[in-house]
C-alpha atoms as a printed R data frame, in Angstrom:
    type eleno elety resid chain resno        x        y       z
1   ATOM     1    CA   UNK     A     1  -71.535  -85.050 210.620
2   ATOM     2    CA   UNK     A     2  -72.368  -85.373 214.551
3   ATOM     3    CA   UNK     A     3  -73.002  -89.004 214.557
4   ATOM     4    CA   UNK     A     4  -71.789  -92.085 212.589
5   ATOM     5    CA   UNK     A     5  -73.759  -95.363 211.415
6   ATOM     6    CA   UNK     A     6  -72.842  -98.039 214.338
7   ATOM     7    CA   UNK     A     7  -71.950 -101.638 213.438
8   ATOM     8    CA   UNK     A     8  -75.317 -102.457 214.799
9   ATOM     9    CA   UNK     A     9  -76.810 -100.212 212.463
10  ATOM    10    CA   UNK     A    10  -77.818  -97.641 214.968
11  ATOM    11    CA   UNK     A    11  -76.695  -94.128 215.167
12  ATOM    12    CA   UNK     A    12  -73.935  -93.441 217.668
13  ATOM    13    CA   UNK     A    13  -74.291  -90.097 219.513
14  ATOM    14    CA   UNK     A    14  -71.637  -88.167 220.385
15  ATOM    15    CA   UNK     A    15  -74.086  -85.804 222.633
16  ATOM    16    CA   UNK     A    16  -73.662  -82.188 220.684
17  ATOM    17    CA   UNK     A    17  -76.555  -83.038 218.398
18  ATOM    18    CA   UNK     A    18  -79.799  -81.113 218.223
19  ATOM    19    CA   UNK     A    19  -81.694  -83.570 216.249
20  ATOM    20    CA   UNK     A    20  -80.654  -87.463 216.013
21  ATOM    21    CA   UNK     A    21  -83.210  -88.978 212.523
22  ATOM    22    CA   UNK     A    22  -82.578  -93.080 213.082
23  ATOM    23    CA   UNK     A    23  -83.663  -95.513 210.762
24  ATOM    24    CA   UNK     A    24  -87.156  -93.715 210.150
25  ATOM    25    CA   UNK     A    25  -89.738  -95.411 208.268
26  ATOM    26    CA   UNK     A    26  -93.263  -93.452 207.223
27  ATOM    27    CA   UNK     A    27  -95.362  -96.223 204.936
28  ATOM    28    CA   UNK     A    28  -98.875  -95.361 204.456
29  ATOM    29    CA   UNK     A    29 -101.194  -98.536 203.763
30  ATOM    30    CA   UNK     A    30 -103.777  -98.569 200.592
31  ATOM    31    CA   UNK     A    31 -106.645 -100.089 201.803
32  ATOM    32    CA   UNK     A    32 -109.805 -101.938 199.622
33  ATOM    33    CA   UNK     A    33 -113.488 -102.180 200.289
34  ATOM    34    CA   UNK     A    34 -115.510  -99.574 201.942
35  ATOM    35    CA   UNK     A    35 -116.687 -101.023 205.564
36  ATOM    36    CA   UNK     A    36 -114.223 -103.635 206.119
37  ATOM    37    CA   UNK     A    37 -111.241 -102.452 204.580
38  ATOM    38    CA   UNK     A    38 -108.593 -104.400 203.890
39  ATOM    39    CA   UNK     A    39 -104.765 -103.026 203.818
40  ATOM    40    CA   UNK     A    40 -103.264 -104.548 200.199
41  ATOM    41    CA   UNK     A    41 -100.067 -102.382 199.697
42  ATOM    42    CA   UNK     A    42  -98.221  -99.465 201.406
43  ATOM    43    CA   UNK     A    43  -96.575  -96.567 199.281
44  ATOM    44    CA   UNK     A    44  -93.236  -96.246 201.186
45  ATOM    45    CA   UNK     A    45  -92.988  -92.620 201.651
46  ATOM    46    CA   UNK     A    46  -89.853  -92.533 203.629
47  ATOM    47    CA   UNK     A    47  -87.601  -95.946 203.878
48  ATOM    48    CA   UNK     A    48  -84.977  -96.025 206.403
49  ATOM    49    CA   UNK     A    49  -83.598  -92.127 206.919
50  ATOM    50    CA   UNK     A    50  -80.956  -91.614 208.739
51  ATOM    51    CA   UNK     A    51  -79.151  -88.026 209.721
52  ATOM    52    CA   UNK     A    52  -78.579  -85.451 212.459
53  ATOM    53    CA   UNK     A    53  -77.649  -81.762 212.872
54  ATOM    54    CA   UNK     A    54  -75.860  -79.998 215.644
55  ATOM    55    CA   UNK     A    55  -77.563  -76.355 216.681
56  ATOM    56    CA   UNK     A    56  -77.158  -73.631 214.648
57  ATOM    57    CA   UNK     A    57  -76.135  -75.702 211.437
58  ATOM    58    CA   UNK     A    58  -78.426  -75.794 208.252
59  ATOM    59    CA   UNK     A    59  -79.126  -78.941 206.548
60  ATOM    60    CA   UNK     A    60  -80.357  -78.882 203.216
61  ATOM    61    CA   UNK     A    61  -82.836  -81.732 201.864
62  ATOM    62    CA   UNK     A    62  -83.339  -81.483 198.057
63  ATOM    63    CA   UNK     A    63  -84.969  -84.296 195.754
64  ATOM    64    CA   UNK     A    64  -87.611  -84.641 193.261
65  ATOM    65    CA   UNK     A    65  -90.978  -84.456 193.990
66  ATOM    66    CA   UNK     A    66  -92.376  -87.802 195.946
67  ATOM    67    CA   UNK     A    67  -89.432  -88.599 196.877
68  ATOM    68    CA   UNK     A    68  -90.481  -88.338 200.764
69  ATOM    69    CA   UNK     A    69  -88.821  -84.385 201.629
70  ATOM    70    CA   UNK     A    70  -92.489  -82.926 202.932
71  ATOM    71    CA   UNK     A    71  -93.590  -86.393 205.031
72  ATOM    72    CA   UNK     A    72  -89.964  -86.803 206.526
73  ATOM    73    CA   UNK     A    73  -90.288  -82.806 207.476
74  ATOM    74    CA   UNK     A    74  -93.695  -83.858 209.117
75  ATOM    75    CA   UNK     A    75  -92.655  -86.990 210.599
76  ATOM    76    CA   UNK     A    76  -89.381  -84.633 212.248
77  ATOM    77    CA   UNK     A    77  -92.084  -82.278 213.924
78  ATOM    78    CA   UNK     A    78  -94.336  -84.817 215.012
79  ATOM    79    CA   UNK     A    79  -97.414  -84.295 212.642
80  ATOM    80    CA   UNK     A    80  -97.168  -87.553 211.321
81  ATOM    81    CA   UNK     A    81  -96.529  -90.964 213.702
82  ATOM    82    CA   UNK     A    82  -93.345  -92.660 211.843
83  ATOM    83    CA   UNK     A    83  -93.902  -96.556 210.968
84  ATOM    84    CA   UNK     A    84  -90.285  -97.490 212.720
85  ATOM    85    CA   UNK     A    85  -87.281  -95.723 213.534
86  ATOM    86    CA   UNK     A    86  -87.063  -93.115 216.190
87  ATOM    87    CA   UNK     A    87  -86.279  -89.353 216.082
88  ATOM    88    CA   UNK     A    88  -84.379  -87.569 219.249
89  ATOM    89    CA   UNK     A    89  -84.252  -84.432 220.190
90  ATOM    90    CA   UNK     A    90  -82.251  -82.616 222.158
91  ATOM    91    CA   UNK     A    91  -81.258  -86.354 223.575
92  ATOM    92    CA   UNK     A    92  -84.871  -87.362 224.312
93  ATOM    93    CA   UNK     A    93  -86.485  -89.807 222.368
94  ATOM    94    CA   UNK     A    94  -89.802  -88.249 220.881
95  ATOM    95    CA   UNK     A    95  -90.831  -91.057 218.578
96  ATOM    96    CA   UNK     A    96  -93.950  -91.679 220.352
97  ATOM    97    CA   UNK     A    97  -94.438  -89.078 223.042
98  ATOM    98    CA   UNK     A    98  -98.114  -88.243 224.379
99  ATOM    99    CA   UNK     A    99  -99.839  -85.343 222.685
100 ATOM   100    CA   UNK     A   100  -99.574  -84.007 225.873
101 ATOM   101    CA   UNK     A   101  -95.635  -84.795 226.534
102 ATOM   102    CA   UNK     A   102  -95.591  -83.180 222.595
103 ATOM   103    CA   UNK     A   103  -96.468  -79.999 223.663
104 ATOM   104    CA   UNK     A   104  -93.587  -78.633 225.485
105 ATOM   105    CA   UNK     A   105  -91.303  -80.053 222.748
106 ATOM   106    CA   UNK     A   106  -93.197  -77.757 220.420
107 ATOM   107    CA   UNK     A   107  -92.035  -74.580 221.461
108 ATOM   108    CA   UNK     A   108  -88.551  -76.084 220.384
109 ATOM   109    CA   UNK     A   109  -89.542  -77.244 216.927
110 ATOM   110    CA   UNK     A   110  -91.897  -75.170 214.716
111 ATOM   111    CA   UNK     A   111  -92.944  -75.276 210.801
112 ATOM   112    CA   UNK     A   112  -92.819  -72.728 207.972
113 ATOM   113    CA   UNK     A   113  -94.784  -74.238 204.774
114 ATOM   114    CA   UNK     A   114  -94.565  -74.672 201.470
115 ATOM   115    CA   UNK     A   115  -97.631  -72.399 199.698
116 ATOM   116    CA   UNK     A   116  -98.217  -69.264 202.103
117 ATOM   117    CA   UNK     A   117 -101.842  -69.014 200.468
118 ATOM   118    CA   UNK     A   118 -102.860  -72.173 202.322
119 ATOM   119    CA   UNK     A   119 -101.098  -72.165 204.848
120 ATOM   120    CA   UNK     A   120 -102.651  -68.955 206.637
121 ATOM   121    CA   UNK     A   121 -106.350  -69.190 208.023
122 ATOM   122    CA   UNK     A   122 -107.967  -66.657 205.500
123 ATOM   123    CA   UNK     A   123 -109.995  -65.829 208.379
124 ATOM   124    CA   UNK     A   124 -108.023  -64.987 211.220
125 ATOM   125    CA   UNK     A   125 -106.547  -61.297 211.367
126 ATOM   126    CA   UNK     A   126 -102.406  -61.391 211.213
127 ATOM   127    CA   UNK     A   127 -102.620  -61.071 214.801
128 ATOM   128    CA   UNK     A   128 -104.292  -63.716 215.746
129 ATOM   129    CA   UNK     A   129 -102.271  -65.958 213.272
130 ATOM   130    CA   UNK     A   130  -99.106  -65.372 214.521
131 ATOM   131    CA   UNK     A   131 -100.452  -64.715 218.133
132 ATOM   132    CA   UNK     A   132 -101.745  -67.961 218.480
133 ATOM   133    CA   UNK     A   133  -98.889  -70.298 219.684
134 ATOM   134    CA   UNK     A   134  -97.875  -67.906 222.231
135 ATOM   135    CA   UNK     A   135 -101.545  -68.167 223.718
136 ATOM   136    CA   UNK     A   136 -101.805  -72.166 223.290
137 ATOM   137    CA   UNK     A   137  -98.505  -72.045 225.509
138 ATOM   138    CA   UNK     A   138  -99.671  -69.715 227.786
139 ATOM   139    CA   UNK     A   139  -96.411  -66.956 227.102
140 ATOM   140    CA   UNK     A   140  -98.275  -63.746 228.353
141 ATOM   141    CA   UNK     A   141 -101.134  -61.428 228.680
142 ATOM   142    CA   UNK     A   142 -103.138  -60.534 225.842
143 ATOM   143    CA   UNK     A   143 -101.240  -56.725 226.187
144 ATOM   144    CA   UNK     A   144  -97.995  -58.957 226.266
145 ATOM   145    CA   UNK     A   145  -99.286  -60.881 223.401
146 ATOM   146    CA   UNK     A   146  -99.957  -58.114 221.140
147 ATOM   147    CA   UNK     A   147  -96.669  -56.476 221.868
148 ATOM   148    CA   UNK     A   148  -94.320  -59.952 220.676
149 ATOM   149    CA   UNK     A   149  -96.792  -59.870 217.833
150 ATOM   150    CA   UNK     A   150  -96.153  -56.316 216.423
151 ATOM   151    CA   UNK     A   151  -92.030  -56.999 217.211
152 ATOM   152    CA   UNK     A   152  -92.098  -60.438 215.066
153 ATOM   153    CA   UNK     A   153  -94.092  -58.049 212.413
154 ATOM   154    CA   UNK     A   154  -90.765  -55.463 212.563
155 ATOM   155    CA   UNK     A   155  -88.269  -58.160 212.539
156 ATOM   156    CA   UNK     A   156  -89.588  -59.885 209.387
157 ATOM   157    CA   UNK     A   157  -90.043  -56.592 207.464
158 ATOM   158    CA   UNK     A   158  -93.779  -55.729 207.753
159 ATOM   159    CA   UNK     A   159  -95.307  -53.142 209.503
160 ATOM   160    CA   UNK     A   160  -96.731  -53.364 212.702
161 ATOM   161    CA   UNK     A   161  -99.749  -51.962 211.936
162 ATOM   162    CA   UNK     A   162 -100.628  -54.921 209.745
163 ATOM   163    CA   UNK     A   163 -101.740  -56.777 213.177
164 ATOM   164    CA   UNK     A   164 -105.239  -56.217 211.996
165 ATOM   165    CA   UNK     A   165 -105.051  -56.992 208.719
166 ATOM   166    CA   UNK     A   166 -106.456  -60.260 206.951
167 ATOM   167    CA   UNK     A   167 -104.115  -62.280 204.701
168 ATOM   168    CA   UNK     A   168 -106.064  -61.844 201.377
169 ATOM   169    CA   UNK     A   169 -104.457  -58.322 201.791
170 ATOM   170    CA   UNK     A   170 -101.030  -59.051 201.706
171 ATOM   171    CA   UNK     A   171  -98.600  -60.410 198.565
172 ATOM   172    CA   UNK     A   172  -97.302  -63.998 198.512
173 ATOM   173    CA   UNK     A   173  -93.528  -62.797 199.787
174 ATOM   174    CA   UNK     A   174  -95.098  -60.981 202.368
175 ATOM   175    CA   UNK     A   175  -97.644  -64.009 203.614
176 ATOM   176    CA   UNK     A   176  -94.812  -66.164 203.682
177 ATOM   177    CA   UNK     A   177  -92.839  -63.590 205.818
178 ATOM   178    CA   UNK     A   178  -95.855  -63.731 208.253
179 ATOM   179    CA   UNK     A   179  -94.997  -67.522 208.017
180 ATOM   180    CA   UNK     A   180  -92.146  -66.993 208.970
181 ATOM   181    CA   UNK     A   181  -93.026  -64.823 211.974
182 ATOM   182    CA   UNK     A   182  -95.372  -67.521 213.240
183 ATOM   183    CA   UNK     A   183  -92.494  -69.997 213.438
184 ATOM   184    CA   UNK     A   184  -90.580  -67.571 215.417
185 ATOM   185    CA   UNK     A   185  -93.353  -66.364 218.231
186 ATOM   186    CA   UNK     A   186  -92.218  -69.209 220.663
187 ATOM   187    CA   UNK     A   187  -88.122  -68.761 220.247
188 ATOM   188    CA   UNK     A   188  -87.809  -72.450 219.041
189 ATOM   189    CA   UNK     A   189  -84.601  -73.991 218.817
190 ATOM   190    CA   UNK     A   190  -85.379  -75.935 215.131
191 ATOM   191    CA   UNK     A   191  -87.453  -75.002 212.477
192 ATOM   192    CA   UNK     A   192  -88.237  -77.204 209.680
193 ATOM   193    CA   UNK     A   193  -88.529  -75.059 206.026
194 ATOM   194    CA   UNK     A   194  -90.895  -76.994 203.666
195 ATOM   195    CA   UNK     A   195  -89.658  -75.478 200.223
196 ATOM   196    CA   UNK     A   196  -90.764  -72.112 201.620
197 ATOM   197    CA   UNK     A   197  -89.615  -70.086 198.316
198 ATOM   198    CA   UNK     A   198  -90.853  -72.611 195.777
199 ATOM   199    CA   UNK     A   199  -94.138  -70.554 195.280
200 ATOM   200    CA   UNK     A   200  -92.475  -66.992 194.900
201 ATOM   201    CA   UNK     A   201  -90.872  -64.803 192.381
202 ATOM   202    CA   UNK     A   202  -87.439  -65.008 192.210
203 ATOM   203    CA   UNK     A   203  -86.356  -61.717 193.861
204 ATOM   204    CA   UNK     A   204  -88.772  -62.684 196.472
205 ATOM   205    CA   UNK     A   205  -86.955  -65.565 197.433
206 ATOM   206    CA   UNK     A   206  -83.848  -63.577 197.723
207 ATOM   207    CA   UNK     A   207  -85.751  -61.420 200.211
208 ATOM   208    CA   UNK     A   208  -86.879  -64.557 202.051
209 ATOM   209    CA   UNK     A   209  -83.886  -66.241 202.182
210 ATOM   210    CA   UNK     A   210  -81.388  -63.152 203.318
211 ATOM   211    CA   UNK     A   211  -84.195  -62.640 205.590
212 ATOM   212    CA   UNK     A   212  -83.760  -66.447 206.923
213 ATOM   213    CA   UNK     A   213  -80.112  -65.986 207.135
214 ATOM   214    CA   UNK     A   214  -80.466  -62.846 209.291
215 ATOM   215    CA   UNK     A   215  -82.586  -64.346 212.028
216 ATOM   216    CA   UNK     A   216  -80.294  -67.531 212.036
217 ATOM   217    CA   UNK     A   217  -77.617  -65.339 212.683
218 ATOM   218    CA   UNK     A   218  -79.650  -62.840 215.395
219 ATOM   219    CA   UNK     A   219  -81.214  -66.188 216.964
220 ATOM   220    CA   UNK     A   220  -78.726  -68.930 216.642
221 ATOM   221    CA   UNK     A   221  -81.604  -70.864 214.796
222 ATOM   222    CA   UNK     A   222  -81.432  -74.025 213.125
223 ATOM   223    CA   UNK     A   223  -82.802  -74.979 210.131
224 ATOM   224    CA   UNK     A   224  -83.691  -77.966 208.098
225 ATOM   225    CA   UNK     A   225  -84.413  -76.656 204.475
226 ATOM   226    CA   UNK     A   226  -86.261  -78.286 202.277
227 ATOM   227    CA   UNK     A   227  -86.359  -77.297 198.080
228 ATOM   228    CA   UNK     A   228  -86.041  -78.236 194.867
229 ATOM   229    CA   UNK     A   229  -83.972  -75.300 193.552
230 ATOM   230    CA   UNK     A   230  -80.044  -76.626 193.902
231 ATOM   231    CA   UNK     A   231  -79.316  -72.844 193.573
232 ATOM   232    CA   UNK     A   232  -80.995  -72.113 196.456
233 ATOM   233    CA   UNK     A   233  -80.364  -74.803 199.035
234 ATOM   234    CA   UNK     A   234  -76.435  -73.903 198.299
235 ATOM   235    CA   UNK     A   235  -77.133  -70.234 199.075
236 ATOM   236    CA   UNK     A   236  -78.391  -71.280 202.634
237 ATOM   237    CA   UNK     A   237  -77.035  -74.636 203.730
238 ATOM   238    CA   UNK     A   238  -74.193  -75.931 205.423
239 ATOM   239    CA   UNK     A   239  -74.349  -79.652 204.784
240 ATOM   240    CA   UNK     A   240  -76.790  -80.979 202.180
241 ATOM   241    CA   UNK     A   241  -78.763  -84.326 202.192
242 ATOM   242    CA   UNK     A   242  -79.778  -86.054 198.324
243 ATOM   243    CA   UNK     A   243  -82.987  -88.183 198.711
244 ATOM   244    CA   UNK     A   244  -84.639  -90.774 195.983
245 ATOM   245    CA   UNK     A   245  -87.641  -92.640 196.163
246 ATOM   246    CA   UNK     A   246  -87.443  -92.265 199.961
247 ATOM   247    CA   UNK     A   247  -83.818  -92.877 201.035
248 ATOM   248    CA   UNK     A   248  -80.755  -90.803 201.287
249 ATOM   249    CA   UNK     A   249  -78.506  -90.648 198.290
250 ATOM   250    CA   UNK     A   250  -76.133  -89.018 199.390
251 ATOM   251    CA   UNK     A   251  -74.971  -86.430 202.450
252 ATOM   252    CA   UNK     A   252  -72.121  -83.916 202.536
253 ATOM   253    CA   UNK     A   253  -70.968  -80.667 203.304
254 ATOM   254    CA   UNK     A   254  -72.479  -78.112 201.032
255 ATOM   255    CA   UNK     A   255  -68.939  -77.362 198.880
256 ATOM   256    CA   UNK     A   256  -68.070  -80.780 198.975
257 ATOM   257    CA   UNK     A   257  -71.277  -81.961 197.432
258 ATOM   258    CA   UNK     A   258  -71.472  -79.268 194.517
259 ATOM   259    CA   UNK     A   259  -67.762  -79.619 193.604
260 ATOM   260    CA   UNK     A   260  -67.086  -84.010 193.685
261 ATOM   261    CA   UNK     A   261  -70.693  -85.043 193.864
262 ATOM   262    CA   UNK     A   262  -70.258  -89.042 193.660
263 ATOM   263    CA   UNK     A   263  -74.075  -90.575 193.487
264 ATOM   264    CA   UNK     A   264  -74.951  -90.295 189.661
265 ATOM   265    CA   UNK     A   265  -78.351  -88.582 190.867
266 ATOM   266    CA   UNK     A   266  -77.043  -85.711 192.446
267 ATOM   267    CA   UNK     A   267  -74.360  -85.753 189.553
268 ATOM   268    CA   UNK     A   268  -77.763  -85.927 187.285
269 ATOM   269    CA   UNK     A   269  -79.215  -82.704 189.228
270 ATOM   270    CA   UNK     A   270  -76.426  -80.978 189.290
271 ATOM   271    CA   UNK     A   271  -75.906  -81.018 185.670
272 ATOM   272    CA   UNK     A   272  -79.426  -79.525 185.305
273 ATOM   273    CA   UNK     A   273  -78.310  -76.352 187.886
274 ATOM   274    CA   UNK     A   274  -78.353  -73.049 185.532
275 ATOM   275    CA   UNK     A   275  -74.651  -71.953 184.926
276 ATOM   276    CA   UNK     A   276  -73.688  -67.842 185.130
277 ATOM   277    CA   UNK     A   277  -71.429  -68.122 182.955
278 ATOM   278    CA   UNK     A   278  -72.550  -68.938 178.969
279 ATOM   279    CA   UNK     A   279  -69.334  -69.949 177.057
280 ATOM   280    CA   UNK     A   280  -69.018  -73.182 180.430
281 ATOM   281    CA   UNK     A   281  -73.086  -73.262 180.115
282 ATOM   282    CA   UNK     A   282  -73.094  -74.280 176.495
283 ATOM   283    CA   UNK     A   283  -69.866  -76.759 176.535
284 ATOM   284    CA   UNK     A   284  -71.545  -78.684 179.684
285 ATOM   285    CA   UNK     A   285  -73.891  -81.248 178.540
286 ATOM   286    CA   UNK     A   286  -76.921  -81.968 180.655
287 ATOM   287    CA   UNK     A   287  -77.566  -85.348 182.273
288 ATOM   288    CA   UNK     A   288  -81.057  -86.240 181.141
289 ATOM   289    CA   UNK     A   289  -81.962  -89.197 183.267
290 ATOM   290    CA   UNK     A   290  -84.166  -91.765 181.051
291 ATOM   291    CA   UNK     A   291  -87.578  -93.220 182.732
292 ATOM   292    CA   UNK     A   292  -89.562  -92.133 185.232
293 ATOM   293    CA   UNK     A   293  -89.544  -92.387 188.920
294 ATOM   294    CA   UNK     A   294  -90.659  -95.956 189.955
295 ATOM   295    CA   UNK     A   295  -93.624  -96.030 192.126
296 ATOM   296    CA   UNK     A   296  -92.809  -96.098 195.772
297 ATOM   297    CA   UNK     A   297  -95.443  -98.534 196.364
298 ATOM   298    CA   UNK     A   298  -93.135 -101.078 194.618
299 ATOM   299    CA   UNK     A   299  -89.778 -100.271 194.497
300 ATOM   300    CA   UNK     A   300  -87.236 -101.568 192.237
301 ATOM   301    CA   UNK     A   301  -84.891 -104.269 194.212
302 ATOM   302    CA   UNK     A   302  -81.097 -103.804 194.764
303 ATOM   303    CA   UNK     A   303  -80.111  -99.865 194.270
304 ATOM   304    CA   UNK     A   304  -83.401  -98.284 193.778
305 ATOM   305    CA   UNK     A   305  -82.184  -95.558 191.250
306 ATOM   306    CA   UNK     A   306  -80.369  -98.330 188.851
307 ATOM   307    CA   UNK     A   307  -83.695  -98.133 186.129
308 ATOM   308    CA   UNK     A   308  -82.700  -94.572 185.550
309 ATOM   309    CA   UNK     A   309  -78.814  -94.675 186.683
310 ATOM   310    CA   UNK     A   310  -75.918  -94.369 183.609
311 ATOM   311    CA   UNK     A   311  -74.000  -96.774 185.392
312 ATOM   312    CA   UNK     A   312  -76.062  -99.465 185.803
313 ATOM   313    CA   UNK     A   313  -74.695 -102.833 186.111
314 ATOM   314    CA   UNK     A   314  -76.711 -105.547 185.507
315 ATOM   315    CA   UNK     A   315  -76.590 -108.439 188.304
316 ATOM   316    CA   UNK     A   316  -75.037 -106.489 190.823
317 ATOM   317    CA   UNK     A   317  -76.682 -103.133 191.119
318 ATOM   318    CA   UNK     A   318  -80.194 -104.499 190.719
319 ATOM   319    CA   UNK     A   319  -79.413 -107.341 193.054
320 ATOM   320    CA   UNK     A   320  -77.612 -105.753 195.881
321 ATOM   321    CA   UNK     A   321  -78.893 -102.837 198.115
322 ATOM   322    CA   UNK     A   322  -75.731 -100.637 198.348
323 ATOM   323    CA   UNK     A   323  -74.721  -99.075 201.957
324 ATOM   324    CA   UNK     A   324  -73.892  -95.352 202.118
325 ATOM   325    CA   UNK     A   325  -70.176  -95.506 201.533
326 ATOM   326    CA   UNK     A   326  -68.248  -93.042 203.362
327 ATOM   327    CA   UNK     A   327  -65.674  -90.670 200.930
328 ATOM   328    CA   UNK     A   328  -64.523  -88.810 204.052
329 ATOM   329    CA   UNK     A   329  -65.441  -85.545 206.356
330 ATOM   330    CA   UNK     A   330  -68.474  -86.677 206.560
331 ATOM   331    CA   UNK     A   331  -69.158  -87.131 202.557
332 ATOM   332    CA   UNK     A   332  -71.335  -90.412 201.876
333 ATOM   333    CA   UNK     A   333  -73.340  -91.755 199.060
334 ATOM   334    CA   UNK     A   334  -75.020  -95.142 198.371
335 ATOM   335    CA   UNK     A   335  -73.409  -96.138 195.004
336 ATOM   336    CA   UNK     A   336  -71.339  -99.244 194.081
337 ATOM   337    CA   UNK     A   337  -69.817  -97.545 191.062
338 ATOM   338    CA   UNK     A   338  -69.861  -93.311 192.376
339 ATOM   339    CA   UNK     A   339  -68.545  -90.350 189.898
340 ATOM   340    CA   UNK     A   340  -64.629  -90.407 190.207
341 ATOM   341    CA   UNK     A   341  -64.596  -86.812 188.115
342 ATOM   342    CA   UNK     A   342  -67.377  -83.902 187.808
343 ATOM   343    CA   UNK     A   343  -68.269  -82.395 185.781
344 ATOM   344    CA   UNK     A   344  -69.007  -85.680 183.604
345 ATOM   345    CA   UNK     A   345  -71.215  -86.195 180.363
346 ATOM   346    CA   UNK     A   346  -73.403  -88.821 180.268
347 ATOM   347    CA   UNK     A   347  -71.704  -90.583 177.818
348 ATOM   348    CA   UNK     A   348  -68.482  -90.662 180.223
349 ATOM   349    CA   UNK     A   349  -70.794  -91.943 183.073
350 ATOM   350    CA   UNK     A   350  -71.897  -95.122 180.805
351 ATOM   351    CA   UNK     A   351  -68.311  -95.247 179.539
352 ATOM   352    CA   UNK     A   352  -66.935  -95.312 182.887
353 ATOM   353    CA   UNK     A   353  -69.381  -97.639 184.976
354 ATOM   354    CA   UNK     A   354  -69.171 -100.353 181.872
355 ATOM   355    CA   UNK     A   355  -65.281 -100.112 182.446
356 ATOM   356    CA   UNK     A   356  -65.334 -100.021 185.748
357 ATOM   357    CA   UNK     A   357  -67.719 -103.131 185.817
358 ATOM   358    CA   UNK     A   358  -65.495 -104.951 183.886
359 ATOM   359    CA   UNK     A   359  -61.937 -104.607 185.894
360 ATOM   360    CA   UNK     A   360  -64.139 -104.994 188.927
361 ATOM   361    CA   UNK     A   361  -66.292 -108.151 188.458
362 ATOM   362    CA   UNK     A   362  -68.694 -108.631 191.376
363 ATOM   363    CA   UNK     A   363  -70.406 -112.010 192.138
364 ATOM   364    CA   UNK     A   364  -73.893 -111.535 191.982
């Protein structure tokens, strides 16, 4: 990873970074009564991320849902104002930059979302859809305009003639390819994918994917990649970043991660990951994690995944908030007691942390 966790709990930048997430908070308040209202709790969306990526790298973000993935992605771009922390880009601090100071920045840093139904104005022509950041920025004549539009329609595999088209007329893979066009018009340095395959048929996501891959690779893009599918963030990412109830889990390179996970909650998802072969598929036994996810509006003290972790020990992991340990190249996960062998059964997890609890006694 391009930057390391300080001793004053900063980041330290070592200046080849793209994008530098510190410490960034995103709590949004619940409020009572109707003209005065009154704030009485905030549900802590994100709690304290911290990460960066170097250009041209793809980081992976994968999770359940609520567990902050879409209003981290939002707070990176600058649709949502973070609560603390700061986010730097290119080495300037954006955190609270002017609308008008924003703009610039966002020809760097564009969006694809999640459901390309939504996400299109139903009544805009494709044109005008994908057209339209290159005219709020002012890159060309309408003539000029027209002609990047009908090349962004070639490079993501529709026909230029579609320009006039409306996106009722088109299927899901191929709205989300005009998506995908839209968040290239400007030739931005970063975009952010909000689980942009979660809403398509398998062998469209291939499409979408190799099609991703193929402009990284003609563009030099960046990506961070948001999903649920394990399967498909390890077709597509370099390093990949675990989040739970808001905080990072765990971070490592993409190999690393899917061979010696160590947090039991990627160990948990992992066991859940489809298997191509049957004879290993039937002799692994799936981690079923017991519970639900606590609310984020009150989070459980200490480790915030020990109600549902296997290796849960009782005065110390619901007592003390752990850091994320380093396991080395870059490999980190915030566990007391992490998975010394994978692939484990849950039974093995209990086993172990129980055993390990006991040679290792820890005053509470």
């Amino acid at each position: 990873m391009a930057t390391e966790q300080g001793s004053n709990g900063q980041m330290e930048l070592h200046g080849d970074e793209l994008l530098v997430v510190d410490g960034v908070k995103k709590y949004f308040p619940i409020t009572r009564g109707i003209i005065f209202q009154k704030a009485i709790a905030q549900v802590q969306a994100v709690d304290g991320v911290s990460f960066s990526i170097n250009p041209g790298e793809t980081l992976g973000i994968v999770g359940e849902s609520g567990c902050g993935k879409s209003t981290l992605a939002r707070c990176i771009v600058r649709l949502l104002d973070t609560t603390a922390g700061r986010i730097m880009f290119e080495g300037r601090d954006i955190t609270n930059v002017s609308r008008v100071a924003m703009r610039p920045i966002r020809r760097e840093m564009t969006m694809i979302f999640q459901d390309p139904y939504a996400s299109l104005n139903p009544r805009k022509r494709v044109g005008f859809i994908i057209g339209e950041p290159l005219e709020v920025h002012k890159l060309g004549t309408p003539a000029e305009v027209k002609r990047r539009v009908q090349e962004l329609l070639e490079v993501v595999g529709l026909n230029p003639e579609h320009y006039n088209r409306f996106p009722h007329e088109f299927s899901g893979g191929q709205r989300q390819r005009i998506g995908v066009a839209r968040a290239l018009a400007v030739n931005p340095k970063l975009i952010v994918c909000d689980e942009p395959v979660s809403a398509l048929d398998v062998s469209v996501q291939a499409q979408i994917l190799n099609l991703l891959k193929d402009l990284q690779d003609d563009f030099g893009l960046t990506y961070i990649f948001i999903a649920h599918d394990l399967n498909v963030v390890r077709h597509i990412s370099d390093r990949v970043m675990v989040m739970y109830l808001g905080q990072v889990s765990e971070v490592a390179d993409r190999d690393t991660l899917y061979r010696e996970p160590k947090h039991p909650y990627t160990g948990a998802l992992l066991s859940a990951v489809p298997i191509p072969n049957p004879e290993r598929g039937r002799a692994r036994e799936a981690i079923v994690l017991e519970g639900d996810v606590p609310s984020p509006v009150n989070p459980p003290s200490g480790c915030r995944f020990h109600p549902r972790c296997p290796r849960f020990v009782e005065g110390h992991c619901d007592v003390e908030e752990p850091e994320l340990f380093p396991f080395g190249n870059g490999h980190v996960a915030k566990c007391f007691y992490p998975l010394e062998r994978w692939p484990m059964t849950a039974e093995e997890m209990r086993r172990r942390g129980t055993a390990r609890a006991q040679e290792e006694p820890v005053q509470a």
